[in-house]
N, C-alpha and C positions, 0 to 999 in steps of 0.2 A: 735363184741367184747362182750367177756362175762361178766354178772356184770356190764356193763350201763348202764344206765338210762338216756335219755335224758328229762332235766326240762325246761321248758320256765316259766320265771316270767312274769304275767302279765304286760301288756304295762302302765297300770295306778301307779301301784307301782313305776316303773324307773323314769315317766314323775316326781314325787312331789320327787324323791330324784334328780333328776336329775335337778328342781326348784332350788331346796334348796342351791345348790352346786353352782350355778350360782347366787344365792342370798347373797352367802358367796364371791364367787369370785368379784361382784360388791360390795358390801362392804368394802372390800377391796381395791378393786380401789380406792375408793373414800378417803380411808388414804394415800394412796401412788401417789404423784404427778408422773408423768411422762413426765419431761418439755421437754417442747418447747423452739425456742430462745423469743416468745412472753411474758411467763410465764417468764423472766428471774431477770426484775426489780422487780418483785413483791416479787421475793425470798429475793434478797439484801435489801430490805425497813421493809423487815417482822418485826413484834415486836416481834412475836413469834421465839424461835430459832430454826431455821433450820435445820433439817441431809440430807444433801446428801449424795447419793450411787451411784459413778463413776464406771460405769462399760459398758461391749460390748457381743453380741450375742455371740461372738465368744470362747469368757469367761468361760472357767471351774469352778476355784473359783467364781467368780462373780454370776453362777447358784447355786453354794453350799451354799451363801451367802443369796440369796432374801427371802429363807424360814423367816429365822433369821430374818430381816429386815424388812417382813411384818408380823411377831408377834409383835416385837419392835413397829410396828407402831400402831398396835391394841392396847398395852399396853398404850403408851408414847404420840400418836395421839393428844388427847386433849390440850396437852400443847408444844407439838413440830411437827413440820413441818416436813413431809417425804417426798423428793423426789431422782426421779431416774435421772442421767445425764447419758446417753450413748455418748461415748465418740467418738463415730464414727459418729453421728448425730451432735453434738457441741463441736467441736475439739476447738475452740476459750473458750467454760468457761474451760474445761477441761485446754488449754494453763494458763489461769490465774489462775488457781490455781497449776499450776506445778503438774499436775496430769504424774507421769513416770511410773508407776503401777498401775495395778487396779485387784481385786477392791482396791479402796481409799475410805475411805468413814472420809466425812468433816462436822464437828460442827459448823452454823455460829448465832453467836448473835450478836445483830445491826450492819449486814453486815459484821463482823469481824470473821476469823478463831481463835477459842476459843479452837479446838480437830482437829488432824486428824490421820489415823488411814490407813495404808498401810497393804494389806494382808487380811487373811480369820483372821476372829476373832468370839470369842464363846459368845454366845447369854448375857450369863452373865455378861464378858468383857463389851462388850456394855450396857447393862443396868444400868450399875457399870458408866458409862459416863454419860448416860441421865441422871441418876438420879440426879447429880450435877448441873444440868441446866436447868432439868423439874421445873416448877412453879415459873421459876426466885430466882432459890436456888443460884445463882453464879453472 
């Protein structure tokens, strides 16, 4: 083929972005619960309030959605709870909340649904909620 060039980037260059990006994505984790049935009372006793994001592998919106919801948690993180229920993993919280769609995604303060929120919603939308309830504004 005429006119190409084949480049290789160095293997040390890839390794520290290739760090960095795994440093991000743990990071991240660490905002975003991903419960368990273990993890379950700890959510309901929380003093901090709560978002959960009901959602399934299987999920179109629900993958269009996680972007959004792990910025939200980066922004919100400090003063609200993130976590993720898959709904195929724990069909019983998913029952108690009357979860018929997903994604759902549910606002709880002292154990109490305060917000909930059927369907893809825009990053804004959501913020425009936290922010009513981050710092114990509500």
């Amino acid at each position: 083929m005429q006119g190409f060039r084949e480049t290789t980037i160095p293997e040390s260059n890839c390794s520290g972005l290739h760090l960095t990006m795994r440093e991000e994505k743990r990071k991240l984790m660490e905002k975003v619960m991903h419960l368990q049935p273990a993890d379950w009372q700890g959510i309901e006793t929380s003093a901090k309030p709560v978002f959960l994001d009901f959602w399934a592998d299987w999920c179109g919106p629900c993958k269009m959605l996680a972007p959004t919801f792990n910025r939200l948690a980066e922004k919100y993180g400090e003063q609200v709870t993130f976590a993720k229920v898959n709904v195929d993993e724990m069909p019983e919280v998913a029952n108690k909340f009357a979860i018929r769609s997903i994604p759902t995604l549910v606002l709880l303060q002292a154990g109490n649904v305060v917000e909930k929120l059927v369907g893809l919603r825009s990053e804004r939308e959501l913020a425009q909620v936290l922010s009513r309830y981050a710092n114990g504004n509500k």
